[in-house]
Backbone as numpy.savetxt, mean C-alpha at the origin, in Angstrom:
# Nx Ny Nz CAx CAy CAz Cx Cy Cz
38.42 6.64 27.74 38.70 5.20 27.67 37.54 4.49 26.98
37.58 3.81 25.92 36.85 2.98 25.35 36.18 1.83 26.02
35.02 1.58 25.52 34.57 0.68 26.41 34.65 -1.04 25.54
35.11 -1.97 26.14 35.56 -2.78 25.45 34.09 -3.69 25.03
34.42 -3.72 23.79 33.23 -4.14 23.00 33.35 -5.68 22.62
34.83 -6.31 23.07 34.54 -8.02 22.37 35.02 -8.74 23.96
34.63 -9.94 24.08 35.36 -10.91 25.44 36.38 -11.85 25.02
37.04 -12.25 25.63 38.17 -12.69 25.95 37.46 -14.10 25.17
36.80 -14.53 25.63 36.04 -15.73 24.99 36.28 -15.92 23.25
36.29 -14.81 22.68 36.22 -14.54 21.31 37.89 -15.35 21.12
38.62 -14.55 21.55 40.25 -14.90 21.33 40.58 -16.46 21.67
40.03 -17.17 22.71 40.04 -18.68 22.52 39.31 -19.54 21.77
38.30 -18.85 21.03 37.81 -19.82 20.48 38.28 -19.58 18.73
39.65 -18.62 18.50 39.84 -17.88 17.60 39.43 -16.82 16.28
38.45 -16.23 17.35 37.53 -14.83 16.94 38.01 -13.81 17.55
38.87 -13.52 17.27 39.53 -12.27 18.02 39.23 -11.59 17.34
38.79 -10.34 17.38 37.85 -9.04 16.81 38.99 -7.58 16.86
39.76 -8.11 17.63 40.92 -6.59 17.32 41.01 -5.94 16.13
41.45 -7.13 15.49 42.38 -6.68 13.88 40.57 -5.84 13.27
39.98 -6.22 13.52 38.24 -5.63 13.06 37.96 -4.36 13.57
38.26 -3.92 14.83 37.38 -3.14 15.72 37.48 -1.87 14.95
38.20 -1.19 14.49 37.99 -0.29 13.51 37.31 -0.19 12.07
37.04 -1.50 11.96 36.50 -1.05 10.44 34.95 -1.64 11.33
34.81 -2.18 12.09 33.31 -2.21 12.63 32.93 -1.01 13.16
33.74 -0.51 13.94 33.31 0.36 14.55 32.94 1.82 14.07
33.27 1.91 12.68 33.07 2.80 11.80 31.95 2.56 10.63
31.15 1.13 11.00 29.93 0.96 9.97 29.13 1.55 10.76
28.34 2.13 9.91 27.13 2.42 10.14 26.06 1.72 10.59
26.15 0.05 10.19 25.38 -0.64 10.60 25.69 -1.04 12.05
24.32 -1.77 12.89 24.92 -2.33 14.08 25.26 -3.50 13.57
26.50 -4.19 14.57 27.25 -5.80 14.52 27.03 -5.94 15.58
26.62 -7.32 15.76 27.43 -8.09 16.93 27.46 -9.34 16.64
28.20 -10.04 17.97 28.45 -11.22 17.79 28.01 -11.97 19.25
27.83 -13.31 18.74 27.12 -14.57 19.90 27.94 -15.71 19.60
28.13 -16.59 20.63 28.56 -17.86 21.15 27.26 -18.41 20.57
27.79 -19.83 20.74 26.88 -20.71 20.72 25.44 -20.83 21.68
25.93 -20.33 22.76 25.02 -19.93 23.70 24.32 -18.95 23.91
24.41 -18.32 22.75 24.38 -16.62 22.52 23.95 -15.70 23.25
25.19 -16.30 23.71 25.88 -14.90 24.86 26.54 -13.75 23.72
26.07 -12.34 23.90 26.66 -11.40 23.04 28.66 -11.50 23.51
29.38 -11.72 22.37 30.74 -11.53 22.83 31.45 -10.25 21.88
30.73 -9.47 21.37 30.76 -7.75 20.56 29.73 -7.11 20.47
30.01 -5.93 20.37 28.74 -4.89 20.07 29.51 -3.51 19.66
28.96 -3.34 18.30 29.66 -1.99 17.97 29.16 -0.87 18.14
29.85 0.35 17.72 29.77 1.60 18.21 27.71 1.61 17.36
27.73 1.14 15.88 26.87 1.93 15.81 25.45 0.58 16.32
25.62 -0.21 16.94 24.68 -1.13 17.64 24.24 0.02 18.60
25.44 0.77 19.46 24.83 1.46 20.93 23.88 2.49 20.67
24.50 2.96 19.18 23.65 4.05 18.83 22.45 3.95 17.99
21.84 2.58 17.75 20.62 1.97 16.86 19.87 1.73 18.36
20.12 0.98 19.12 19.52 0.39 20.03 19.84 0.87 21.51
20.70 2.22 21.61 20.43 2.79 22.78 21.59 1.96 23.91
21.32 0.88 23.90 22.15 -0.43 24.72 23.81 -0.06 24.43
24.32 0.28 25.77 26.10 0.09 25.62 26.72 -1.18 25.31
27.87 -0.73 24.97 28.36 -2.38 24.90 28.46 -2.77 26.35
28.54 -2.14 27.62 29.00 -2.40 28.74 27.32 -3.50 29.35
26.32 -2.85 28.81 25.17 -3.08 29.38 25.31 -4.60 28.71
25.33 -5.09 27.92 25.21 -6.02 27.10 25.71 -6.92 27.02
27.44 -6.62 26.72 28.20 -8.14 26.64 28.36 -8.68 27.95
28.26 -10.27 27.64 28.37 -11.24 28.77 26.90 -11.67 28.57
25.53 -10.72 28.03 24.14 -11.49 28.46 23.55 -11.97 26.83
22.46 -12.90 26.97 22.17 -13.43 25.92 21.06 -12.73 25.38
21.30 -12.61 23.89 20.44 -11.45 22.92 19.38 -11.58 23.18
18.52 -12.65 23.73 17.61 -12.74 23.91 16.85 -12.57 25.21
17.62 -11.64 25.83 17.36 -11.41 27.43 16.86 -10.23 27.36
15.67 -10.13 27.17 14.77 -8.68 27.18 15.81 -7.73 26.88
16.30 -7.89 25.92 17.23 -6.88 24.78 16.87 -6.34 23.92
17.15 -7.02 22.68 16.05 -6.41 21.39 15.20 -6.70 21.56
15.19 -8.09 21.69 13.33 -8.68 21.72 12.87 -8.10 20.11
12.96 -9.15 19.25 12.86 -8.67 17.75 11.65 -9.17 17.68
10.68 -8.71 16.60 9.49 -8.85 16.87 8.93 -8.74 15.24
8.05 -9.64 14.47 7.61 -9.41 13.02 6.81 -8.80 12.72
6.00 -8.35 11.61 5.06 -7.64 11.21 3.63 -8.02 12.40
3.73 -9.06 12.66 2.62 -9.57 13.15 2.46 -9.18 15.02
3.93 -8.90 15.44 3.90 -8.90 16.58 4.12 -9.97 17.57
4.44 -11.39 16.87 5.31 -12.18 17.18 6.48 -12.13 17.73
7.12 -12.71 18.98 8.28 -12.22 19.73 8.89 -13.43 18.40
10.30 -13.09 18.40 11.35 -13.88 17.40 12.46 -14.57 18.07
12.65 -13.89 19.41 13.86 -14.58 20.25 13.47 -15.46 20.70
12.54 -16.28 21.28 12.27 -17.53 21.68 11.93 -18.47 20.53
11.33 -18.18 19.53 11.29 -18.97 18.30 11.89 -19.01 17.28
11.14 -18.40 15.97 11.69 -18.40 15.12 13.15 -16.68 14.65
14.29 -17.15 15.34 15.27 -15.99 15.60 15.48 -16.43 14.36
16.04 -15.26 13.34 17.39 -14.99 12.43 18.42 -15.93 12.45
18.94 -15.59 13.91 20.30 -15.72 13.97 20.57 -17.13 14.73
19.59 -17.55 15.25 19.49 -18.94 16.09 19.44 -19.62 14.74
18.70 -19.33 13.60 18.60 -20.52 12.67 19.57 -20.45 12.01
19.94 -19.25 11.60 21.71 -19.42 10.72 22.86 -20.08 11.21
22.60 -20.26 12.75 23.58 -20.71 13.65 22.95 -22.24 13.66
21.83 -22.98 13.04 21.30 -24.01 13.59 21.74 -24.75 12.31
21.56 -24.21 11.27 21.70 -24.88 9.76 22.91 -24.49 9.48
23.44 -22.88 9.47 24.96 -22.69 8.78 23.91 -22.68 7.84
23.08 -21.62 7.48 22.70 -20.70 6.10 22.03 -19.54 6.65
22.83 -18.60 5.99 22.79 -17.11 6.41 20.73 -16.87 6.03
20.47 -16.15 6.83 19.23 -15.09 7.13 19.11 -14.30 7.01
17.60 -13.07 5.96 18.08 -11.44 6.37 16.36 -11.65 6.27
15.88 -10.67 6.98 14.40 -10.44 7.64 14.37 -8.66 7.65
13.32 -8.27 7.82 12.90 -7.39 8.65 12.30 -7.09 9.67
12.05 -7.14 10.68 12.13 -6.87 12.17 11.67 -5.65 12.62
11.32 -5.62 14.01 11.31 -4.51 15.03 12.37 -4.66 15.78
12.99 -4.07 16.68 13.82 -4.48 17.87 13.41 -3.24 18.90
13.75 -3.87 19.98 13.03 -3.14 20.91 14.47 -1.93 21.51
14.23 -0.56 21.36 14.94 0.35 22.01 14.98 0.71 23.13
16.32 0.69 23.72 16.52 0.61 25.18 15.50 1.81 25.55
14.69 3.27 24.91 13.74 3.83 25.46 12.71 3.33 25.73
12.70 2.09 25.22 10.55 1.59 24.85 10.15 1.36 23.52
10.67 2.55 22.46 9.98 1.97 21.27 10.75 0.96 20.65
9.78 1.29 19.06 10.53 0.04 18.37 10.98 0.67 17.08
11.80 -0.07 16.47 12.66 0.25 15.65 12.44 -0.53 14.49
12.17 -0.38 13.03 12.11 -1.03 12.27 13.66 -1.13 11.41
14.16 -2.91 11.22 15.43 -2.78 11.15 15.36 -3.74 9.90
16.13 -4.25 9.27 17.11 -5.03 8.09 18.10 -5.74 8.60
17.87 -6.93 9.28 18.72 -7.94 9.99 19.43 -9.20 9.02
20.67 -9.13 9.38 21.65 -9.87 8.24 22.08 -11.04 9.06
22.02 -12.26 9.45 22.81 -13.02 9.93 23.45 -14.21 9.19
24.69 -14.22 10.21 25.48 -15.23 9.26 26.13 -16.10 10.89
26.11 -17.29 10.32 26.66 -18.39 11.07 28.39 -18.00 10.93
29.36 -17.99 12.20 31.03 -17.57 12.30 31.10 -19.34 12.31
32.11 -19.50 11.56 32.80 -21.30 11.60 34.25 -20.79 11.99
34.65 -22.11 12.67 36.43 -21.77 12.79 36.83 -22.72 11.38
38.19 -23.10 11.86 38.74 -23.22 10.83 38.50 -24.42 10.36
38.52 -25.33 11.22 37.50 -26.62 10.65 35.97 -26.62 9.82
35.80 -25.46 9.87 34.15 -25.47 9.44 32.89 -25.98 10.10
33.72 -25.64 11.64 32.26 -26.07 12.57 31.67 -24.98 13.13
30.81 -24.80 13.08 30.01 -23.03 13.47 30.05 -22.96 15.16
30.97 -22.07 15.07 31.32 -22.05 16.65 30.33 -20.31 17.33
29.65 -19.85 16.41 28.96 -18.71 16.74 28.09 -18.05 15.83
27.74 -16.46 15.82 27.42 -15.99 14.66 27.32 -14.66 15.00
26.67 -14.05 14.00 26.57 -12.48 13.89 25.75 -11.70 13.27
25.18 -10.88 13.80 24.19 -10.29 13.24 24.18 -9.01 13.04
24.21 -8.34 11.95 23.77 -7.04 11.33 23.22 -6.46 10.97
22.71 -5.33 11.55 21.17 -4.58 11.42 21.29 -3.17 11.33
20.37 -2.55 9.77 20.42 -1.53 9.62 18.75 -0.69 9.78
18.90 0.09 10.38 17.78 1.15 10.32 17.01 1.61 9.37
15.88 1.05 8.70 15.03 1.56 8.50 14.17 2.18 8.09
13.72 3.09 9.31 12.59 3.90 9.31 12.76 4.81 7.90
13.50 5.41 7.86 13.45 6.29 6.60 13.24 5.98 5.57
13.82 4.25 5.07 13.17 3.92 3.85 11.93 3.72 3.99
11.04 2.79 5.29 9.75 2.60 5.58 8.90 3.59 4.77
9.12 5.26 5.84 8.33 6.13 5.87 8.23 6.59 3.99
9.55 6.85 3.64 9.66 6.90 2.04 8.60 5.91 1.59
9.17 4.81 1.31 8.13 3.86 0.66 6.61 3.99 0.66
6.28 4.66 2.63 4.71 4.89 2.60 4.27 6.11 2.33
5.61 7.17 2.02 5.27 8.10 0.85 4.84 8.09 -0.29
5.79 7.44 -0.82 5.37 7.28 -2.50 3.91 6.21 -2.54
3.81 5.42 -1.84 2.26 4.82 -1.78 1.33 5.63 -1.48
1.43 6.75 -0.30 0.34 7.74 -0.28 0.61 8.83 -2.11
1.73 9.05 -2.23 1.54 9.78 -3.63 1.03 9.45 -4.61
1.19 8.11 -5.00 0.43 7.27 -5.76 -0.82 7.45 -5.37
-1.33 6.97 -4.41 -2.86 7.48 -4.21 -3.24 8.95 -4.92
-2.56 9.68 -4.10 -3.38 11.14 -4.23 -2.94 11.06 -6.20
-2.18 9.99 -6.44 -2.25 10.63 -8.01 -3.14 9.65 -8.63
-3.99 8.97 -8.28 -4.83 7.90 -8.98 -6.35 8.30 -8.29
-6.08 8.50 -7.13 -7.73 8.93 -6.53 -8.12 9.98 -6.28
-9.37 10.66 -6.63 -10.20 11.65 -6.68 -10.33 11.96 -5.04
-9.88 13.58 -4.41 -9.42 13.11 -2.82 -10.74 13.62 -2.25
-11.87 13.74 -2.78 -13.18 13.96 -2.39 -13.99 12.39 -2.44
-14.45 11.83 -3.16 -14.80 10.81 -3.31 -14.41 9.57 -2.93
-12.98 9.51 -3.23 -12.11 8.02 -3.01 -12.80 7.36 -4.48
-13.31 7.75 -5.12 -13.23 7.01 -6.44 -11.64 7.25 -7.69
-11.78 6.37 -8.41 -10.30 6.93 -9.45 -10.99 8.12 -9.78
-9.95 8.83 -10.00 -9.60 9.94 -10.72 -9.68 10.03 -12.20
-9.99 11.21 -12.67 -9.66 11.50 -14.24 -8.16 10.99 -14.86
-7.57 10.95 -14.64 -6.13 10.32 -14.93 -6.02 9.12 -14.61
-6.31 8.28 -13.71 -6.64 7.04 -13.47 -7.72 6.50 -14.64
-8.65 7.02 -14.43 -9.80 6.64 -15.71 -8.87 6.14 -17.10
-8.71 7.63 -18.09 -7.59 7.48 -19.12 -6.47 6.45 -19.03
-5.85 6.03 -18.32 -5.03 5.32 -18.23 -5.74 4.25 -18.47
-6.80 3.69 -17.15 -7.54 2.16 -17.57 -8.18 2.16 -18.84
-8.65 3.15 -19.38 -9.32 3.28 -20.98 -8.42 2.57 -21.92
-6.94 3.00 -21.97 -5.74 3.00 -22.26 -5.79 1.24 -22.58
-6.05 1.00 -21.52 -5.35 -0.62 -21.09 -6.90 -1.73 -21.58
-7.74 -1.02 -21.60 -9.21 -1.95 -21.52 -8.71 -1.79 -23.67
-8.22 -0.85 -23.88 -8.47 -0.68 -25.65 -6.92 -2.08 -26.13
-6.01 -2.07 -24.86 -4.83 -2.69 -25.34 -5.60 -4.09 -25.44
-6.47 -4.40 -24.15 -6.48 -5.97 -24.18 -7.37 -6.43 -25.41
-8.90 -5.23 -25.58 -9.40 -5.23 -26.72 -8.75 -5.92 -27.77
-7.47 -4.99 -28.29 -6.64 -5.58 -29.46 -6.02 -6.69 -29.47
-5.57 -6.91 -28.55 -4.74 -7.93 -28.31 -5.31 -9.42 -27.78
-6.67 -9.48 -27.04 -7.17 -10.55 -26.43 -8.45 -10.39 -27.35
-9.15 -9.67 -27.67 -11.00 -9.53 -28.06 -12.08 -9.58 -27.11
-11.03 -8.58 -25.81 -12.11 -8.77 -24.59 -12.76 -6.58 -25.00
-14.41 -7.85 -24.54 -15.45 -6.65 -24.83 -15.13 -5.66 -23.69
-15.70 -4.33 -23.69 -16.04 -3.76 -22.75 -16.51 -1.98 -23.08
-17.40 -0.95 -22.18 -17.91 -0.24 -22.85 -17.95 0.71 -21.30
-18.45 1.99 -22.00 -18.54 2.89 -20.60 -19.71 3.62 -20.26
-19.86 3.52 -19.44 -20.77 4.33 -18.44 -20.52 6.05 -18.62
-20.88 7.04 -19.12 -20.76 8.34 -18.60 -22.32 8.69 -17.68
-21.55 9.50 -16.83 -23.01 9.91 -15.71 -22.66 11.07 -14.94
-24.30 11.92 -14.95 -24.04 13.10 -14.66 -24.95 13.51 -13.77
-25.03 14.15 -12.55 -26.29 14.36 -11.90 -26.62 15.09 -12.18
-28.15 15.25 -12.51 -29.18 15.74 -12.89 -29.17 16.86 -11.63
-29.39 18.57 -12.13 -29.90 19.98 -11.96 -28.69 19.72 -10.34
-27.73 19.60 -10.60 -26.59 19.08 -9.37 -26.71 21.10 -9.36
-26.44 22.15 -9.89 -26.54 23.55 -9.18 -27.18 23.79 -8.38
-28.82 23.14 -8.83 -29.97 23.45 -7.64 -29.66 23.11 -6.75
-28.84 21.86 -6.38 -28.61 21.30 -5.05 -27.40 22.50 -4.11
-26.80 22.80 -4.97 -25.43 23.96 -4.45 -26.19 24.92 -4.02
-27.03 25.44 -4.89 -27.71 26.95 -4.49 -29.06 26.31 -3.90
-29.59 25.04 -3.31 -30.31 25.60 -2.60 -30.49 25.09 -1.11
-28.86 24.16 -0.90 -28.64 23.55 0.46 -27.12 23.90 1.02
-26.34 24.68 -0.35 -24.82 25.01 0.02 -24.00 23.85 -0.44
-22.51 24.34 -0.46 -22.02 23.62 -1.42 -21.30 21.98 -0.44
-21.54 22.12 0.76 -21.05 21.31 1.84 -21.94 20.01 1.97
-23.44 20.26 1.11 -23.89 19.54 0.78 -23.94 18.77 -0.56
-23.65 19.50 -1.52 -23.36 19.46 -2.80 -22.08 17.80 -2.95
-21.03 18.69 -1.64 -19.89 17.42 -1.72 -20.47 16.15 -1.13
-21.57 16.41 -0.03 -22.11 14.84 0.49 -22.81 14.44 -0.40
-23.67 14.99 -1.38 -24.13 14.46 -2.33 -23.40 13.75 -3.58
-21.97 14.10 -3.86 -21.02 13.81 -4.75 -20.67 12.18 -3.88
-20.33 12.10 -2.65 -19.46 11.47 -1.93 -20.68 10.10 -2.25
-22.28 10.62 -1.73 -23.23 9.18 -1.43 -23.32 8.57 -2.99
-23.36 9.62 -4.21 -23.48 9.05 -5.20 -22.35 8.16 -5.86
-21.42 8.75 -5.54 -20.01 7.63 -5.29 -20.47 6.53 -4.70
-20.27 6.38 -3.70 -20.98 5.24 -2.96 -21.81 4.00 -3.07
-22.82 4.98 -3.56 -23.84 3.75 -4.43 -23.04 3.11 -5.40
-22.54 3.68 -6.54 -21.59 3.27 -7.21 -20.60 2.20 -6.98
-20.20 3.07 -6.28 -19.11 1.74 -5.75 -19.69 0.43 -5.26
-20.58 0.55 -4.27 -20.77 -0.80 -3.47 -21.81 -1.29 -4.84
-22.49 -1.06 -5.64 -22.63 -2.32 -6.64 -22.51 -2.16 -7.74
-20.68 -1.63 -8.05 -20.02 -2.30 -8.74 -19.46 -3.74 -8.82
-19.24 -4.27 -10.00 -18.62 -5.83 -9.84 -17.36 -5.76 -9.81
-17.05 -6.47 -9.37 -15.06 -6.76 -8.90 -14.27 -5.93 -10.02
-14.76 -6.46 -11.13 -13.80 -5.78 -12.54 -14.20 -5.13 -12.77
-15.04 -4.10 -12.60 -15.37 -2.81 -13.30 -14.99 -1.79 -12.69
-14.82 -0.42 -12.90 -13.97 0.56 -12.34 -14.97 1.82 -12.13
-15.12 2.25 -11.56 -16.12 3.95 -11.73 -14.96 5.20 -11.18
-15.15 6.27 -11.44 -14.15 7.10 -11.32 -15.03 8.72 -11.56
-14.59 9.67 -10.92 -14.91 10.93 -11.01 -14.11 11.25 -11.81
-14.92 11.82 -12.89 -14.29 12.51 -14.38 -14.08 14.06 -14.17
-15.06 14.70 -13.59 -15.00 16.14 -12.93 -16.25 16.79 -12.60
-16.12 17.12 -11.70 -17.29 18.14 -11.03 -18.34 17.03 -10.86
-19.68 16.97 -11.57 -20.33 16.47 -10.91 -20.56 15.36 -12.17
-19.65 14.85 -12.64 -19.54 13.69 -13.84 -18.82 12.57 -13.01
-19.15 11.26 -13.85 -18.36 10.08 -13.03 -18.60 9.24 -14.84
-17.89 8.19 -14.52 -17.54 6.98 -15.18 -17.02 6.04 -15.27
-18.15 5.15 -15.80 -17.93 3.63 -15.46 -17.46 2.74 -16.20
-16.06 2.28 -15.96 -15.44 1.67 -17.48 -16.07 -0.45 -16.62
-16.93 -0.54 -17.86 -17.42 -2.17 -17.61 -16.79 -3.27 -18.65
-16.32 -4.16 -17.67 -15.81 -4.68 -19.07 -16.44 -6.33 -19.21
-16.41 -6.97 -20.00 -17.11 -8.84 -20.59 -18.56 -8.41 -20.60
-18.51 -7.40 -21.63 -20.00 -6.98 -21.68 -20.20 -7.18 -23.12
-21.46 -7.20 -23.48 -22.33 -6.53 -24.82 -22.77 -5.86 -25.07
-23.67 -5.15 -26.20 -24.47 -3.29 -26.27 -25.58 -4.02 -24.96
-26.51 -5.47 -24.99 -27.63 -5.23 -24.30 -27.21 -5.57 -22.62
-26.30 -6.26 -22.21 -25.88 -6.26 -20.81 -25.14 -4.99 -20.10
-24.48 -4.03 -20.85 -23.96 -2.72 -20.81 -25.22 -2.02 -20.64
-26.19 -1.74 -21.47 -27.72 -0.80 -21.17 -28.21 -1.48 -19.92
-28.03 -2.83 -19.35 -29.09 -3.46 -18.29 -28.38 -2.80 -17.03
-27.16 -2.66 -17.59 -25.70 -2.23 -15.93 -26.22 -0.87 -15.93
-26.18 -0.12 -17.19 -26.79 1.47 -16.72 -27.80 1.49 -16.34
-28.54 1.00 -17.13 -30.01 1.22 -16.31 -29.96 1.04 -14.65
-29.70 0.02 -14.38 -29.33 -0.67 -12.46 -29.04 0.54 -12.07
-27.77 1.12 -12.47 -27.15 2.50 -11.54 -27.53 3.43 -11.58
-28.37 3.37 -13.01 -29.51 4.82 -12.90 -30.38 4.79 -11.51
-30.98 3.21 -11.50 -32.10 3.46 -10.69 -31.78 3.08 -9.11
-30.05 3.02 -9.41 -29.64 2.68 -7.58 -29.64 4.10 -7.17
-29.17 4.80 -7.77 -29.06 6.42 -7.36 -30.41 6.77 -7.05
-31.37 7.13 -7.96 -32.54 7.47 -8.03 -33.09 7.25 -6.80
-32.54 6.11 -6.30 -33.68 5.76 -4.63 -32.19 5.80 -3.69
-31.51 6.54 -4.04 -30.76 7.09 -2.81 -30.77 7.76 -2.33
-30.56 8.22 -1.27 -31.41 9.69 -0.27 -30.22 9.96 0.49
-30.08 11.54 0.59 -29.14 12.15 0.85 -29.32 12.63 2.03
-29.29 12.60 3.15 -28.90 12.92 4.13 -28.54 14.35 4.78
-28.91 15.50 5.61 -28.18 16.59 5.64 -28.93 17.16 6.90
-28.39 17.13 7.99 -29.62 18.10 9.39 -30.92 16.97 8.99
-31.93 17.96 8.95 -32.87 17.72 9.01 -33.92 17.25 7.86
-32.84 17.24 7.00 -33.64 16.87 5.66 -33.00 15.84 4.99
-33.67 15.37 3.93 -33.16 13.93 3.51 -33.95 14.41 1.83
-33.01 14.01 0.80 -33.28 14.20 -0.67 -32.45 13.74 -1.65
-33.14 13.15 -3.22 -32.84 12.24 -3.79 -32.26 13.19 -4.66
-31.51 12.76 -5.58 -30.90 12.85 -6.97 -30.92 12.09 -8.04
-30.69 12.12 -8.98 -30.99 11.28 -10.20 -29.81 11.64 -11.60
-29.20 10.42 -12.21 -28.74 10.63 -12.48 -28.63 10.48 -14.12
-28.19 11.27 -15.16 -28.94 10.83 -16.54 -27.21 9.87 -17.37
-27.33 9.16 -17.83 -26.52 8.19 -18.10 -26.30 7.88 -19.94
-25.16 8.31 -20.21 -24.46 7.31 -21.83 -24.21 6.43 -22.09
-24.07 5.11 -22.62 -23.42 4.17 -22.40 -23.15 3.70 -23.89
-21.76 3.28 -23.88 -21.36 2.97 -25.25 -20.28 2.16 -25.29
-20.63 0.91 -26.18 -19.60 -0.09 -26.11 -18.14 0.07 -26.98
-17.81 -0.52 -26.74 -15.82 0.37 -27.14 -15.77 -0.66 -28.94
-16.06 -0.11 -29.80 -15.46 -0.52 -31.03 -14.60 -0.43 -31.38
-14.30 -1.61 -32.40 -12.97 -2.02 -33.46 -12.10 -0.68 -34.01
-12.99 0.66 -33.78 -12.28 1.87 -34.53 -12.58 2.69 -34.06
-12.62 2.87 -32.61 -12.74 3.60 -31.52 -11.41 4.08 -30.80
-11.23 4.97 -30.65 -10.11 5.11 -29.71 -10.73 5.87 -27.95
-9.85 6.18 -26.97 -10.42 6.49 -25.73 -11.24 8.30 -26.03
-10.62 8.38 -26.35 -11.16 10.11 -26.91 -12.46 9.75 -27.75
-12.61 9.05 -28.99 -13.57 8.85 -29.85 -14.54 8.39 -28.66
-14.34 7.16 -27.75 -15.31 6.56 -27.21 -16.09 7.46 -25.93
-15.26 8.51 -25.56 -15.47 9.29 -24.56 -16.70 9.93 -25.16
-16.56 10.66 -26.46 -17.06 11.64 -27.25 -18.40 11.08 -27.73
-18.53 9.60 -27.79 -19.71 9.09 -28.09 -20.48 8.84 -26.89
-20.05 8.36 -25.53 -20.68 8.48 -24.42 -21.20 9.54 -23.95
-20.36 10.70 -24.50 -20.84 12.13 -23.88 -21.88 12.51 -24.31
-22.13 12.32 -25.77 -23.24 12.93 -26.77 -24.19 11.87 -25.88
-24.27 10.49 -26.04 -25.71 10.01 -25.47 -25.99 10.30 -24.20
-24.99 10.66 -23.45 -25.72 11.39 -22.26 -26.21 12.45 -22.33
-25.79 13.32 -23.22 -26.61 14.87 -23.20 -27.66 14.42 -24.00
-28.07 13.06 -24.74 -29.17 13.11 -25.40 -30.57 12.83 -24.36
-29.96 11.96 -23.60 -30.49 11.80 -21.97 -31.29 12.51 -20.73
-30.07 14.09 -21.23 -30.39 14.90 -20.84 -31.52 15.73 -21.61
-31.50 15.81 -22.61 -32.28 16.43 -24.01 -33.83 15.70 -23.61
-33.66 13.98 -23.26 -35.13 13.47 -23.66 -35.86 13.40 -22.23
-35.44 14.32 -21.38 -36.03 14.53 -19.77 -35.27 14.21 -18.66
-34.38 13.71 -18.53 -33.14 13.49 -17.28 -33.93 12.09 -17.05
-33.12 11.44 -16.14 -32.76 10.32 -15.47 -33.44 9.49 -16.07
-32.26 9.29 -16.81 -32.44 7.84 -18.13 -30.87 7.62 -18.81
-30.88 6.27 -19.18 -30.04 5.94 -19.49 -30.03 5.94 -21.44
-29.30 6.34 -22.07 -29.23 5.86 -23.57 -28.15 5.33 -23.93
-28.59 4.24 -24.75 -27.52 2.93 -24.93 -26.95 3.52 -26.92
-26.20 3.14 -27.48 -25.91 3.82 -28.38 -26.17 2.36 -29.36
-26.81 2.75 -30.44 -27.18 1.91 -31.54 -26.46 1.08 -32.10
């Protein structure tokens, strides 16, 4: 025996839900329906099975009787204030939100709530209705592809961009170049005798040493500039509203923020140093050409004693 899902109430106020109960009761989404007083007067098959709640448990009490108890990003209760379905029913203009609702187990449910104000035939809103679909699966999707995106833009040792991230912004710093005449130039940087550190503290240190020199990096970088692990023990710094002599003043700084950074490990504590290219992006440069010129002045860097910066002529 079915459990009857609409009240008698519905049929006098001419909402009779019969001629419906099959094609509701076969959505997937949950329905129901409220009086003015919103008192639930339906609840479909797949409401019992979103929210746990029978129709038996339910109709006759008002949605807002420690039921769903819908709740926003913030954790704001919604049934005493600002409801969906109280305001579609207050104005007569439909609502759709996203929500929690509370499951007759305890948890919560992240839902897609549709409401619409019911009018009779005069066009006076004698109720309404609300429809809510589940969720979680798109949620969790969505905070898939945002974690994938990550792991495809950030370096998963460091948390700096990545080599592919880098190229891409190279990409975009050469478009605005052309298109706007905004300056900008790069940083290549390499730590200095980084093996000795592998072979003579292990390579577990090698990565805390990768991670602090990140670090420095990062925290004084400026808002618009980008640094990124290029590979192994290389990084680069794409700077941009620069010139050749404010570009040499930025390397130099990060040469000598590293230089007095101290590494941490047990019982010992030791610096690194890092030798630095820097080359501003010309009119007939492309990302490869400009890479290739940063690279050479850093190995020249390397050539004229380590931890120094060379700015390119």
């Amino acid at each position: 025996m079915k459990t009857a899902r609409h009240s008698t109430g519905e049929r006098k106020r001419g909402m009779d839900t019969n001629n419906f109960m099959d094609v509701f009761d076969n959505l997937q989404d949950g329905v129901y329906f409220v009086d003015l007083d919103r008192e639930i007067t339906y609840w479909n098959a797949a409401a019992e099975e979103l929210t746990g709640f029978s129709a038996r448990e339910v109709m006759g009490k008002k949605c807002m009787d420690n039921l769903l108890v819908h709740i926003d990003e913030r954790g704001a209760q919604l049934c005493q204030g600002q409801c969906p379905l109280a305001a579609a029913m207050g104005d007569g203009i439909p609502r759709q939100a996203e929500v929690y609702l509370h499951h007759k187990r305890g948890h919560r449910v992240p839902v897609l709530v549709r409401a619409i104000p019911l009018r009779n035939a005069g066009g006076r809103v004698v109720g309404g209705v609300e429809m809510f679909m589940d969720i979680s699966t798109r949620k969790a999707m969505l905070e898939r592809i945002r974690e994938l995106e990550k792991l495809a833009l950030v370096d998963g040792l460091t948390g700096l961009s990545n080599r592919q991230h880098l190229i891409g912004e190279l990409e975009s710093r050469f478009h605005e170049k052309t298109r706007y005449g905004l300056s900008f130039g790069i940083l290549f940087m390499d730590i200095d005798h980084f093996k000795k550190v592998n072979d003579t503290y292990g390579h577990s240190v090698g990565d805390l040493t990768l991670k602090t020199v990140s670090d420095t990096l990062r925290a004084a970088a400026r808002s618009y500039d980008l640094f990124g692990r290029w590979g192994g023990e290389e990084f680069m710094g794409i700077i941009r509203n620069v010139d050749r002599p404010l570009l040499g003043k930025i390397g130099d700084r990060f040469r000598m923020l590293v230089e007095k950074t101290r590494i941490h490990c047990e019982q010992t504590a030791f610096s690194v140093t890092i030798s630095v290219g820097a080359a501003l992006a010309m009119s007939k440069d492309t990302p490869e050409r400009l890479v290739e010129r940063a690279d050479a002045l850093l190995y020249r860097s390397k050539a004229d004693g380590r931890n120094r910066m060379t700015l390119d002529a």
